[in-house]
DRENPAZA-545767 format. One record per atom (N, C-alpha, C): x, y, z; residue number from 0. Coordinates in steps of 0.05 Angstrom, whole numbers, plus 5000, padded with zeros to 4 digits. Example, Ala and Ser with C-alpha at 12.3 -4.5 7.8 and 13.67 -1.06 7.14 Angstrom:
REM residues 2
     px     py     pz   pos
   5264   4886   5156     0
   5246   4910   5156     0
   5264   4934   5156     0
   5257   4955   5142     1
   5273   4979   5143     1
   5258   5001   5157     1
REM end
This chain:
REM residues 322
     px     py     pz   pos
   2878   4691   4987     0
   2877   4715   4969     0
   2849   4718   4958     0
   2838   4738   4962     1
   2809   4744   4948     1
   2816   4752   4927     1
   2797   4748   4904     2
   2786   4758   4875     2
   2766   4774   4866     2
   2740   4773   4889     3
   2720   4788   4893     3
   2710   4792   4906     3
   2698   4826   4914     4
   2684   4831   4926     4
   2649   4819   4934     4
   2647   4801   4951     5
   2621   4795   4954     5
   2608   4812   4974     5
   2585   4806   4960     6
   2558   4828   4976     6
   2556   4821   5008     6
   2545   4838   5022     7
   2556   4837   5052     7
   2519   4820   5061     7
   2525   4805   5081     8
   2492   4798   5090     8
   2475   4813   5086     8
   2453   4798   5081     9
   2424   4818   5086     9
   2401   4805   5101     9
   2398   4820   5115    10
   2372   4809   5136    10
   2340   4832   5132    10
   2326   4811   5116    11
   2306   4807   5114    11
   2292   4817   5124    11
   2265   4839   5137    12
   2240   4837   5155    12
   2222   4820   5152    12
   2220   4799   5133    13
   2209   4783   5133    13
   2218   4768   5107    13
   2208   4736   5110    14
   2217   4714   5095    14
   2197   4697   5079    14
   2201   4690   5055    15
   2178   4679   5039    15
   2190   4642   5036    15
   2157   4639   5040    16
   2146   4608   5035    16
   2137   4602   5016    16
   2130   4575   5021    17
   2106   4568   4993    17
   2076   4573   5001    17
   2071   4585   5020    18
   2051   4596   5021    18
   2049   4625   5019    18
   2069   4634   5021    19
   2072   4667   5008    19
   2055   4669   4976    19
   2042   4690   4974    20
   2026   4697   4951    20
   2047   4726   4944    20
   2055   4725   4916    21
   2074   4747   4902    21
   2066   4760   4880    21
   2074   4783   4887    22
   2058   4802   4862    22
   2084   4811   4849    22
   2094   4816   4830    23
   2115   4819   4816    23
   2113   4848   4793    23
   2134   4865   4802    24
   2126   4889   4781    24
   2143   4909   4776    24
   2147   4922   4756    25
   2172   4929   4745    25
   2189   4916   4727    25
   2213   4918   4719    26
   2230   4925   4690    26
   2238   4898   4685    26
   2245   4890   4668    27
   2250   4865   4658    27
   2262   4842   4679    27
   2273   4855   4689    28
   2293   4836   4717    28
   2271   4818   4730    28
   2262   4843   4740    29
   2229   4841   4765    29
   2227   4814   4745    29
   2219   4809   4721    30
   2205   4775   4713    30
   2218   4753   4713    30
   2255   4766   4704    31
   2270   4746   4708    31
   2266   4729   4739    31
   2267   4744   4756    32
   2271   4730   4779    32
   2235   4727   4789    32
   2211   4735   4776    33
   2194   4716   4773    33
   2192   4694   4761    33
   2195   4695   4733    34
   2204   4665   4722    34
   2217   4640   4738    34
   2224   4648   4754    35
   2246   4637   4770    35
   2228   4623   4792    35
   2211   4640   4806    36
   2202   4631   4828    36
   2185   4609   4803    36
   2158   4624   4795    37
   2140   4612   4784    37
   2149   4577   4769    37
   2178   4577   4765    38
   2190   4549   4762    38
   2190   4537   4780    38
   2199   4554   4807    39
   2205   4528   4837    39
   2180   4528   4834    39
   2156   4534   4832    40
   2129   4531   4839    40
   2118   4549   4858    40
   2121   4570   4864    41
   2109   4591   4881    41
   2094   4604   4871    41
   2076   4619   4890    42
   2044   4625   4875    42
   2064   4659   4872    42
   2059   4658   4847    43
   2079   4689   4838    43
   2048   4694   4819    43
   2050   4723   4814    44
   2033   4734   4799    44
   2047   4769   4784    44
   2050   4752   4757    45
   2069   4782   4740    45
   2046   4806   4740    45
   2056   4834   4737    46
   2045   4852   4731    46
   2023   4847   4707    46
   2002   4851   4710    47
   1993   4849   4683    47
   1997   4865   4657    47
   2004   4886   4661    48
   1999   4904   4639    48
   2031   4913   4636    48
   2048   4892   4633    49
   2069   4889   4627    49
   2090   4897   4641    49
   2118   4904   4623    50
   2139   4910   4636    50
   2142   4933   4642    50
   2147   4954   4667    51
   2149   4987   4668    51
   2166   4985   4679    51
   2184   5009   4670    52
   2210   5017   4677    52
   2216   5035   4698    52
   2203   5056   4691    53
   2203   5073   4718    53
   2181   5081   4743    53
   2189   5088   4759    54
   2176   5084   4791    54
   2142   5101   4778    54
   2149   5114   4772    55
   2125   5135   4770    55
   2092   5114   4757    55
   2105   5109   4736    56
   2093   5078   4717    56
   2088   5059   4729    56
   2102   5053   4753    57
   2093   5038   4764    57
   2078   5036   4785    57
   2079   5058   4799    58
   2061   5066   4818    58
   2040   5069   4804    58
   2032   5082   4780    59
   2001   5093   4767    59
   2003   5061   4769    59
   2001   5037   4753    60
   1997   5013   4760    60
   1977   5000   4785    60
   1998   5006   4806    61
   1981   4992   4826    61
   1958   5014   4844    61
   1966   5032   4837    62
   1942   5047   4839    62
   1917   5049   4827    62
   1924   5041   4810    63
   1895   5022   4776    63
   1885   5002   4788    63
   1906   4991   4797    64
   1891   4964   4805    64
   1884   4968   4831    64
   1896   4972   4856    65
   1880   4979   4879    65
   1862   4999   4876    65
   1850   5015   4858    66
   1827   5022   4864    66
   1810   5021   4837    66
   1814   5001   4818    67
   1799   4984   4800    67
   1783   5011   4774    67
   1810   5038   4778    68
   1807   5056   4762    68
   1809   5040   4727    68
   1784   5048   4713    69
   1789   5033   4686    69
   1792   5050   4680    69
   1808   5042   4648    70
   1829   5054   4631    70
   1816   5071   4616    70
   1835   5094   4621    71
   1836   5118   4614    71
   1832   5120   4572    71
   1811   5130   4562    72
   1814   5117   4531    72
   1832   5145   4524    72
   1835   5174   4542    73
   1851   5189   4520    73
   1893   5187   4523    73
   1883   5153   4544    74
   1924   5153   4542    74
   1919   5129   4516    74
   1905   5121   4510    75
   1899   5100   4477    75
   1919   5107   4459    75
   1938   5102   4441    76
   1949   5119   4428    76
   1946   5095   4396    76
   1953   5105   4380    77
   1954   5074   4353    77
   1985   5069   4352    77
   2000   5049   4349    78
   2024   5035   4344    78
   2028   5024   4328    78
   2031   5030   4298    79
   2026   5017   4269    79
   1996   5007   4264    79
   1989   4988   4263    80
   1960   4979   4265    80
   1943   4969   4286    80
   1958   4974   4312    81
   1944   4965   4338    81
   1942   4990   4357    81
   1926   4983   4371    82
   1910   5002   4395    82
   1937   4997   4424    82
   1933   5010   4439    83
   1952   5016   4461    83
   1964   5028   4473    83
   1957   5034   4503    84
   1953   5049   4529    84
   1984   5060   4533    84
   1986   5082   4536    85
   2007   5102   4542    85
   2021   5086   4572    85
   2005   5078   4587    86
   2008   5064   4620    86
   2011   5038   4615    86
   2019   5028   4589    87
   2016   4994   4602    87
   2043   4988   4575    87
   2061   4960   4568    88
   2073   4958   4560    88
   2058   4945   4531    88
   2081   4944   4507    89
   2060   4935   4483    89
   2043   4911   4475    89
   2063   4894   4499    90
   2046   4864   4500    90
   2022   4864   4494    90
   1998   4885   4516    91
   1979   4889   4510    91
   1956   4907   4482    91
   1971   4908   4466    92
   1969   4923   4438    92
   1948   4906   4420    92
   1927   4913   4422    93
   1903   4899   4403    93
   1898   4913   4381    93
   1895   4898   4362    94
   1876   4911   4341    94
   1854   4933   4329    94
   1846   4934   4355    95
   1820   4953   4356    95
   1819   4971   4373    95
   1800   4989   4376    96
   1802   5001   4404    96
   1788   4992   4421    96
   1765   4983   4414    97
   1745   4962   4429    97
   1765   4933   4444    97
   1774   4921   4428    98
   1798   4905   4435    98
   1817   4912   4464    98
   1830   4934   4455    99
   1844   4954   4475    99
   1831   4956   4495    99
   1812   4965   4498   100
   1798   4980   4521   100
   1790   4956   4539   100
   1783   4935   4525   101
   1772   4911   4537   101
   1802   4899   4556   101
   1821   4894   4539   102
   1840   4882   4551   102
   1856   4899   4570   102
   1848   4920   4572   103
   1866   4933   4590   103
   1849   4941   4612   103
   1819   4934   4612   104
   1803   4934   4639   104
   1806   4908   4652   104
   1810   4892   4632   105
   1822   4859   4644   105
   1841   4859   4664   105
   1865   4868   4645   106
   1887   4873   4666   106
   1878   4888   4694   106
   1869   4905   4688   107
   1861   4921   4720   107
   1852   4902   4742   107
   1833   4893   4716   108
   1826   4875   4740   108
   1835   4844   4749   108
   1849   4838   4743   109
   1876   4815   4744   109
   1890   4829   4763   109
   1897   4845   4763   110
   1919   4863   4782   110
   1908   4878   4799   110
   1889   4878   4806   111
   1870   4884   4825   111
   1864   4865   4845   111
   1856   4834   4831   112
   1858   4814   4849   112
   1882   4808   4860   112
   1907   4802   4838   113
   1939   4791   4856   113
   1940   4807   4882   113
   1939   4840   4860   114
   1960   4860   4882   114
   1938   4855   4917   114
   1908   4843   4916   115
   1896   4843   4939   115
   1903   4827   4954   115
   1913   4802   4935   116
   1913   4777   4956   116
   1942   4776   4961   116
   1960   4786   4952   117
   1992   4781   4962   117
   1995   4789   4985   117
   2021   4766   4995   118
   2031   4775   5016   118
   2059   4792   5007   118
   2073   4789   4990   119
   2101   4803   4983   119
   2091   4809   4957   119
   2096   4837   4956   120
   2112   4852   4932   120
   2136   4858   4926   120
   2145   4853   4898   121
   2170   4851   4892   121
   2162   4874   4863   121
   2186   4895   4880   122
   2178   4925   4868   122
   2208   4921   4851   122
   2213   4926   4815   123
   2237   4933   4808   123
   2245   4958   4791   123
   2251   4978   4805   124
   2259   4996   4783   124
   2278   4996   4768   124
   2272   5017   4736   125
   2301   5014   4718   125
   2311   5036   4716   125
   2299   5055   4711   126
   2307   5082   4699   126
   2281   5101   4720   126
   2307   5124   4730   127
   2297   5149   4733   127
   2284   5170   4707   127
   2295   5165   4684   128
   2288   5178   4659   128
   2265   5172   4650   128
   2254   5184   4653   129
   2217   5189   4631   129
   2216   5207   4622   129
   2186   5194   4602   130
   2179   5223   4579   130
   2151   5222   4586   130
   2142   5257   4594   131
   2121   5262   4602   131
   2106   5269   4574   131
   2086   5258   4580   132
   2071   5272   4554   132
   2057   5298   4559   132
   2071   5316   4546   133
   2060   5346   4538   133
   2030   5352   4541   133
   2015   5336   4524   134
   1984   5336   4526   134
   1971   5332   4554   134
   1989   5310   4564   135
   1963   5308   4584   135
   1984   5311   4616   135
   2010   5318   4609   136
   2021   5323   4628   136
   2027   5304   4645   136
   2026   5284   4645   137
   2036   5260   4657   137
   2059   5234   4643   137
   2076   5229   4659   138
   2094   5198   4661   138
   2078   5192   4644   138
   2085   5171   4624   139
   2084   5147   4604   139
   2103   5121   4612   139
   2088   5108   4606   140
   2108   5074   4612   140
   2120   5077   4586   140
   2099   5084   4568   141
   2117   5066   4539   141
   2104   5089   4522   141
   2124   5105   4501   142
   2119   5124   4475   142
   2107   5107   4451   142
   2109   5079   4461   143
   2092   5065   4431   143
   2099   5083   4404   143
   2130   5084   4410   144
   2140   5104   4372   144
   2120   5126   4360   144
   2111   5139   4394   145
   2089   5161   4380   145
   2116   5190   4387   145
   2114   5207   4358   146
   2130   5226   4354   146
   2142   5245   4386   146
   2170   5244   4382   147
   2188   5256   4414   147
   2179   5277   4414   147
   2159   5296   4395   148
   2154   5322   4409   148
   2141   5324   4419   148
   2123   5300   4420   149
   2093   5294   4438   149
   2107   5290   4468   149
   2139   5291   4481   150
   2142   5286   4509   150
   2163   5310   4511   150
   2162   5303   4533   151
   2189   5318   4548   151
   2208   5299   4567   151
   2237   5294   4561   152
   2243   5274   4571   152
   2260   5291   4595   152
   2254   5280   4615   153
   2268   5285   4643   153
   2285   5260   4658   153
   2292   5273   4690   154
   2301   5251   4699   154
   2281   5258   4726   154
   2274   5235   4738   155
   2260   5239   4766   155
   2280   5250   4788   155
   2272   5267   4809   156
   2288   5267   4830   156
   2281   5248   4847   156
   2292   5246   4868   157
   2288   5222   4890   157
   2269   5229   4909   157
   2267   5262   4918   158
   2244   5272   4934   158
   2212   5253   4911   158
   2212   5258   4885   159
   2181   5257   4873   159
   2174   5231   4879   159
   2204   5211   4873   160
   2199   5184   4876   160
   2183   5177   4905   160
   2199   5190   4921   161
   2191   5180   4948   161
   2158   5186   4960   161
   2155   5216   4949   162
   2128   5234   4945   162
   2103   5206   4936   162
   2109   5194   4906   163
   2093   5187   4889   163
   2085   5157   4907   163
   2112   5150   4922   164
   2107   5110   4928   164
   2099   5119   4962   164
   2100   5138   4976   165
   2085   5144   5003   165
   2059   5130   5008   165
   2041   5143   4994   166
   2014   5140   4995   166
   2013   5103   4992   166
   2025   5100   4965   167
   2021   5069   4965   167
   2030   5056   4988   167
   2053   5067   4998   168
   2069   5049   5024   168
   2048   5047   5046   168
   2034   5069   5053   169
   2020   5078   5078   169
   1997   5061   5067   169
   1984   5062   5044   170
   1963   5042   5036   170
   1964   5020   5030   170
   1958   5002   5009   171
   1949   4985   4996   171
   1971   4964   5007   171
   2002   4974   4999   172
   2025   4964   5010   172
   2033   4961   5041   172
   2015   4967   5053   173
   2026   4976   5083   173
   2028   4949   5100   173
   2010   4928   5087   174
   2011   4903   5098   174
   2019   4886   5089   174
   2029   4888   5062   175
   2048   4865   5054   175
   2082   4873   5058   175
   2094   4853   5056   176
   2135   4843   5060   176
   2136   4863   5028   176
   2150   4886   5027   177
   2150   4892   4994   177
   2188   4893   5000   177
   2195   4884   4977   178
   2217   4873   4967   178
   2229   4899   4944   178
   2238   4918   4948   179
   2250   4935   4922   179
   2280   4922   4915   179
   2279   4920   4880   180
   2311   4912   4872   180
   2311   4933   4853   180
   2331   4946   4850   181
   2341   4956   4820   181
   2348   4944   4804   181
   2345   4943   4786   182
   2350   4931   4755   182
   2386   4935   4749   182
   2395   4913   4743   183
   2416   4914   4734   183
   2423   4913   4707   183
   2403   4925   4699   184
   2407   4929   4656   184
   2400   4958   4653   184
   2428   4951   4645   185
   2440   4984   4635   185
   2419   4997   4604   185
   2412   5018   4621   186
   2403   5032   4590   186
   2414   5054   4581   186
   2428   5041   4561   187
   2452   5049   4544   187
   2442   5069   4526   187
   2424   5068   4517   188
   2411   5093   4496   188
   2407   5125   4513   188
   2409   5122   4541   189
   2411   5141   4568   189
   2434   5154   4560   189
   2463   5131   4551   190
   2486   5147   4559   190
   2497   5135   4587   190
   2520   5127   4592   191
   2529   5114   4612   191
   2525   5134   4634   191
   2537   5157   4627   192
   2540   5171   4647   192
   2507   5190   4657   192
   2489   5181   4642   193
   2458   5187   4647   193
   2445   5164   4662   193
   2459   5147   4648   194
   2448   5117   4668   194
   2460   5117   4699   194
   2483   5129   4700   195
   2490   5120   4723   195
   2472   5140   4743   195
   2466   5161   4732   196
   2456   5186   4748   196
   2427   5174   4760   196
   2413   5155   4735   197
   2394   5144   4737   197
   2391   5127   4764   197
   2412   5109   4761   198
   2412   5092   4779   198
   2419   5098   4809   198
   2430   5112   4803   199
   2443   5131   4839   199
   2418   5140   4851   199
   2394   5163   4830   200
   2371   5168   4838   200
   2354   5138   4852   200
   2350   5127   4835   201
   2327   5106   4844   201
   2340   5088   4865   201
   2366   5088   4874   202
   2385   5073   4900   202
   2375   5092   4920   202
   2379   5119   4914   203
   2378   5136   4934   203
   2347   5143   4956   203
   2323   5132   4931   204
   2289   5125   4936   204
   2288   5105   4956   204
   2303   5083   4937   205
   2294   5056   4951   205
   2298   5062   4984   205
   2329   5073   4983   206
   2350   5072   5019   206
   2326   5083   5029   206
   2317   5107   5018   207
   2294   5131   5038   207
   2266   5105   5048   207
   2249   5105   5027   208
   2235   5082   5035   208
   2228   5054   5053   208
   2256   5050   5049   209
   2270   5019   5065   209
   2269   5039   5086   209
   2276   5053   5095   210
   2287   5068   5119   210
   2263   5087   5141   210
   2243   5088   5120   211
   2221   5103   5124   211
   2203   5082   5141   211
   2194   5055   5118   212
   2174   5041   5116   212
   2191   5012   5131   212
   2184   5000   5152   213
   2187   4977   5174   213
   2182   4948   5150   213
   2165   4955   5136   214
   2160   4933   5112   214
   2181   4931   5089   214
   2193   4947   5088   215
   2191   4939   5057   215
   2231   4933   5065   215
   2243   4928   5049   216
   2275   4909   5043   216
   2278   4917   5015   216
   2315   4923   5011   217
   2326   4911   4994   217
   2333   4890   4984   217
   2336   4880   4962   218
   2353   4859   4956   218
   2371   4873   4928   218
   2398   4866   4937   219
   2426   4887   4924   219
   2424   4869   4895   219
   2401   4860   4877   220
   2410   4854   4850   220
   2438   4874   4835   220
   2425   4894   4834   221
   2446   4914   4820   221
   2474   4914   4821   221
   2486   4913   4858   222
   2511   4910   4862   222
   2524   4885   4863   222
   2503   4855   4862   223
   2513   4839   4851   223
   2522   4831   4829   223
   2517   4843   4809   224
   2523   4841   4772   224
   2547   4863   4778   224
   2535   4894   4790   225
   2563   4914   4783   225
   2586   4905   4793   225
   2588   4899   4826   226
   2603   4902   4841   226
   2618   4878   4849   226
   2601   4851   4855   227
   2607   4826   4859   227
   2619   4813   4836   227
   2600   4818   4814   228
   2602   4794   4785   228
   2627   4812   4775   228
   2615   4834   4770   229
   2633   4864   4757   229
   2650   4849   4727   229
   2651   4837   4709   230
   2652   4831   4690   230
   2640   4815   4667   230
   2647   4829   4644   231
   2626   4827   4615   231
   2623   4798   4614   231
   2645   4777   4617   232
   2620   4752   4615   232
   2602   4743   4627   232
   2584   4762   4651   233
   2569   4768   4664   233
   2543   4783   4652   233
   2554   4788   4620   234
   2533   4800   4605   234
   2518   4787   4581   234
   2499   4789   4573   235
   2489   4768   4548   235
   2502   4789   4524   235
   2500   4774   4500   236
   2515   4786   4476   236
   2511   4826   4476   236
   2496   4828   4482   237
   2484   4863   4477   237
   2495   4877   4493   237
   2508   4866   4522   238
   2521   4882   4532   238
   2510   4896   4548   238
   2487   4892   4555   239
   2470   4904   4571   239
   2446   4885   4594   239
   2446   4863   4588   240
   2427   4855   4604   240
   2450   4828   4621   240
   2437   4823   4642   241
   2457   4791   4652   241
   2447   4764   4644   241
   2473   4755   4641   242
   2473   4730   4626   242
   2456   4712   4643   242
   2446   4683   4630   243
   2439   4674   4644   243
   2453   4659   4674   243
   2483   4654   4667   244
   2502   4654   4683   244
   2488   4669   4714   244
   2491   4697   4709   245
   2495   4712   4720   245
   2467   4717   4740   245
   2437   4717   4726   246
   2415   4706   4737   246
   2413   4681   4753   246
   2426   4658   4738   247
   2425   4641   4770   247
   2438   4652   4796   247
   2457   4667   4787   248
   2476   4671   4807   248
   2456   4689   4830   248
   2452   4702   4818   249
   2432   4720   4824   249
   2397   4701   4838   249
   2393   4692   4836   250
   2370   4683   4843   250
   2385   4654   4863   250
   2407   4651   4863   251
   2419   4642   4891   251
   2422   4652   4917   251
   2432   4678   4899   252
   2433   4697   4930   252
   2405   4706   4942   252
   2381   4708   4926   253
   2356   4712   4924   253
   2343   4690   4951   253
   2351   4656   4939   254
   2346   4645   4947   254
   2361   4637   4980   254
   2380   4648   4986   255
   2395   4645   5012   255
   2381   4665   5028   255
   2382   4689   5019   256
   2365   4705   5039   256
   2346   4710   5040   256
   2329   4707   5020   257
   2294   4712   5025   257
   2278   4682   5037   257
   2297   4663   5031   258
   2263   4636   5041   258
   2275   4632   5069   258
   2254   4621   5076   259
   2255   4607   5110   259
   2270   4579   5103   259
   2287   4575   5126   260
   2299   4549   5130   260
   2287   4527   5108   260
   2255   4524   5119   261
   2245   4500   5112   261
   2242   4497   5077   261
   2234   4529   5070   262
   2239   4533   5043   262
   2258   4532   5031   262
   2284   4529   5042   263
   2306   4521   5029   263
   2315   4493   5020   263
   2303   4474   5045   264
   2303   4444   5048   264
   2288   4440   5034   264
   2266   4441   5021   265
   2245   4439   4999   265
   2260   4444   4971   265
   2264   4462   4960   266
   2266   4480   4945   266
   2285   4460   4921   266
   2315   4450   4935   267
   2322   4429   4910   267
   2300   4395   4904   267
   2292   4400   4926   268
   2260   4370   4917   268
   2241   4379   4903   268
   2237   4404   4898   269
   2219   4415   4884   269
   2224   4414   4848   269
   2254   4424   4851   270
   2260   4420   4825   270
   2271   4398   4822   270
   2276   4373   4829   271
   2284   4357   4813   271
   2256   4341   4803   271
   2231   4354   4821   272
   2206   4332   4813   272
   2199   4350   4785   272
   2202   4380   4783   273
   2184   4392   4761   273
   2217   4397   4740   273
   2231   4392   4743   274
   2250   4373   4718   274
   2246   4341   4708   274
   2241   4328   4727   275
   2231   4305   4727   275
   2210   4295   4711   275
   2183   4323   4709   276
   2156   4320   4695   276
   2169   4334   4664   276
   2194   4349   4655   277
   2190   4358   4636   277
   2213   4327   4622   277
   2224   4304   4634   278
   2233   4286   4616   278
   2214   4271   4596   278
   2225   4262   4571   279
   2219   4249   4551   279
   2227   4231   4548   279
   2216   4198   4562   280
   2233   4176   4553   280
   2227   4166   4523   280
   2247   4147   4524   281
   2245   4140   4493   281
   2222   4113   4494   281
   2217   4100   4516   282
   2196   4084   4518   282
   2177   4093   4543   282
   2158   4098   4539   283
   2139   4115   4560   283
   2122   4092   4570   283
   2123   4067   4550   284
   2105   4047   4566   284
   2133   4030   4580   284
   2144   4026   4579   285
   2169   4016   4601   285
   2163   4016   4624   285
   2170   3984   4639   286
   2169   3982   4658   286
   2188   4007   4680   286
   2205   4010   4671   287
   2230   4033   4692   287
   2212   4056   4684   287
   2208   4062   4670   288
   2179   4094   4669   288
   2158   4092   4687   288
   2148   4072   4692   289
   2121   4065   4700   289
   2134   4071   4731   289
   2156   4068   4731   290
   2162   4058   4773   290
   2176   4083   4770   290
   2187   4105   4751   291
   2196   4128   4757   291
   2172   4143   4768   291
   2160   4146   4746   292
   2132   4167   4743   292
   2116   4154   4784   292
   2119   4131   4784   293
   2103   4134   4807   293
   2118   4135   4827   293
   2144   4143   4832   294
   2164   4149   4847   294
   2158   4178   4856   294
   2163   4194   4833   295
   2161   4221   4825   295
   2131   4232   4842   295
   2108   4220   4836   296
   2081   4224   4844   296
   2087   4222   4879   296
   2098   4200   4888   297
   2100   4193   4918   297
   2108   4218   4925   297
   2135   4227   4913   298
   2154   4248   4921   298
   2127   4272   4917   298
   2121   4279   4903   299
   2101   4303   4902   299
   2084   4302   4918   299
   2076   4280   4929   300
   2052   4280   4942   300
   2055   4289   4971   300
   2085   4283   4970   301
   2098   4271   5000   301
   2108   4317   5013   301
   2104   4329   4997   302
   2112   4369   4999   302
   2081   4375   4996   302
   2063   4370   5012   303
   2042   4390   5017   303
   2036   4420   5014   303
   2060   4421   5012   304
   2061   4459   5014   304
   2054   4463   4983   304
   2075   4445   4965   305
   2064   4457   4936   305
   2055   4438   4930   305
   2031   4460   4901   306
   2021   4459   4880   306
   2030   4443   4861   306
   2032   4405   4856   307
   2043   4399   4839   307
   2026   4391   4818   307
   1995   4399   4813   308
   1979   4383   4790   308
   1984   4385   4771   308
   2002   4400   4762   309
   2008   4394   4733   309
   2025   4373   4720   309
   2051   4378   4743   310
   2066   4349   4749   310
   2051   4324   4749   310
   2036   4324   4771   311
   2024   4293   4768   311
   2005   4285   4752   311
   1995   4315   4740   312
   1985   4299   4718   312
   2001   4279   4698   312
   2020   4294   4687   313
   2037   4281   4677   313
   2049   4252   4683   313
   2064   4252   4710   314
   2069   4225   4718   314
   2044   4206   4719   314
   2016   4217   4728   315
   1996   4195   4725   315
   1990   4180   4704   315
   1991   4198   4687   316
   1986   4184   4661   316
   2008   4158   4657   316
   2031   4150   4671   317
   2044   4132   4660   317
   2056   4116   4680   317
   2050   4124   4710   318
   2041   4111   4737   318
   2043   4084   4725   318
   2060   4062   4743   319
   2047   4032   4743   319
   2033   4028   4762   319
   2017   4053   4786   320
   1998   4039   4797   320
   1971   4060   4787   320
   1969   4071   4758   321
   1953   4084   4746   321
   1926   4068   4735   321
REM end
C-alpha cells in the first residue's frame, strides 16, 4: 500500500564533483541547499549581493557581474539610517553612501569572478510578483520600506521571463551545467491564490528554458515539499518555509541525482571528517584525542579531491604525531 506520491527520476545533462566550481543565486532556498554543499565541502560561491526573489533581479545580477557594470548610485535609496541599492538585498546596507557604493562595486566584483569561473549555476526563483519602480521604470529586488507609490506591483508573464534569461542562456551561461529550482516558500502576503499563479508562471519559464537550452536541468524542489512531503510538519513554525526535516530530505534527493557515482562514495567520508573537526573533547591533551585527531588527518589526507585545511588544521594541532 503506498502513502506517497514520490517524485518520478530525473536525469541530469550533466553531474557535479568536487571539482565542480558553483555559483549559487536566487531566493532563500537557492542558500539553503548552498549551505549544504558549502558543508560537504564543495567550492560553492553565494550570490553576493544577496537574496533575490524574482527572475528579472536576478538576471540584472549576473549581468552586473558578467559585464562588471558598477552600481548604479540613482537605484541608492536610504533605509532608516543606511544606504542601499534598489538591485541588491539589505545585507548589503551601509551607513554611508560612500560605504554603499564601495560595497556594492565589491560585490560586482566578487560575482564577476565566481559567476566566471563556475562550472554549474544553480538558478532559484520565488515569485513572479514585482514592483517596478515608477521613476526609473525598472524591477527592484528589494523596496527597502521605500513608500508603495514609488512602484507598481505586477506579476511577470512567462514570455518576459524567458525574453529576459535568453541572452544570459546564449551568453555568459551557455557553458556552464545551470541547474533551475523553484522555491518552495510560499509567499503568503501574495495571497495563496496569487502565489500559486506565481508559481505556475515561473514552472512554466523554467519547462521553456530546460527545453530550449541543452544545458541547463530541473531539479523538482517545489514538488517535493508540495507534492511528495505535502504536509505541514514539513513546515517550520510560520508556515511558510521547510522545516529542516524537510531540507535534508530535500538535499537527499539533490544528492542522488546531481553527484557522480564517485561523489556519492565520498560524500558520507566527507562528513563524518568535517563533524569530526567540529568535536570538543573534554581532555584535548588525551592520549585517545591525540590518535583520533591523527586518524581523522590520515582520513583527510587520504580524499584528494577536497579542500580539508581547515579541518586539519584543527586535528594538527592535537595530532600525536604533531
Amino acid at each position: 500500500m503506498k502513502f506517497r506520491t514520490e517524485i518520478e527520476s530525473i536525469s541530469p545533462t550533466a553531474k557535479i564533483d568536487y571539482s565542480t566550481k558553483i555559483f549559487a543565486v536566487g531566493s532563500c532556498f537557492a542558500q539553503n541547499i548552498a549551505q549544504k554543499l558549502i558543508q560537504a565541502k564543495f567550492k560553492v560561491n553565494l550570490c553576493p549581493t544577496g537574496i533575490l526573489f524574482n527572475p528579472i533581479s536576478i538576471a540584472t545580477a549576473l549581468t552586473n557581474f558578467t559585464h562588471l557594470n558598477a552600481v548604479n548610485i540613482e537605484r541608492i535609496v536610504t533605509r532608516g539610517d543606511s544606504f542601499v541599492s534598489l538591485d541588491s538585498h539589505s545585507c548589503l546596507a551601509q551607513a554611508t553612501l560612500d560605504d554603499a557604493i564601495s560595497a556594492l562595486n565589491n560585490a560586482i566584483a566578487t560575482g564577476h569572478k565566481a559567476l566566471s569561473e563556475a562550472n554549474c549555476v544553480i538558478i532559484t526563483f520565488g515569485t513572479a510578483w514585482v514592483y517596478e519602480h515608477i521613476a526609473t521604470k525598472s524591477v527592484v529586488a528589494n523596496c527597502h520600506k521605500q513608500p508603495l507609490s514609488s512602484f507598481i506591483r505586477r506579476r511577470l508573464s512567462v514570455e518576459e521571463i524567458i525574453t529576459t534569461f535568453t541572452p544570459l542562456m546564449e551568453g555568459i551561461l551557455s557553458d556552464k551545467h545551470v541547474i533551475f529550482t523553484l522555491s518552495p516558500v510560499r509567499h503568503l502576503s501574495d495571497g495563496l491564490t496569487e502565489n500559486s499563479l506565481s508559481k505556475a508562471t515561473l514552472r512554466l519559464a523554467i519547462a521553456e528554458l530546460c527545453s530550449r537550452f541543452n544545458n541547463a536541468d530541473y531539479f523538482p524542489a517545489y514538488e517535493i515539499v508540495t507534492d511528495d512531503l505535502r504536509d505541514y510538519r514539513f513546515y517550520a513554525e510560520d508556515l511558510v518555509h521547510p522545516s529542516n526535516q524537510a531540507i535534508e530530505y530535500i538535499w537527499d534527493k539533490f544528492s542522488e541525482v546531481i553527484f557522480t557515482e564517485r561523489t556519492k562514495q565520498l560524500l558520507p567520508k566527507v562528513m563524518k571528517i568535517v563533524t569530526a573537526a567540529t568535536h570538543r573533547p573534554f581532555n584535548s591533551t588525551s592520549r585517545e584525542y591525540k590518535e583520533f585527531c591523527h586518524k581523522q588527518l590520515e582520513a583527510a589526507m587520504a580524499i584528494e579531491e577536497v579542500d580539508f585545511s581547515d579541518e586539519c588544521a584543527i586535528f594538527s594541532q592535537y595530532s600525536d604525531k604533531s
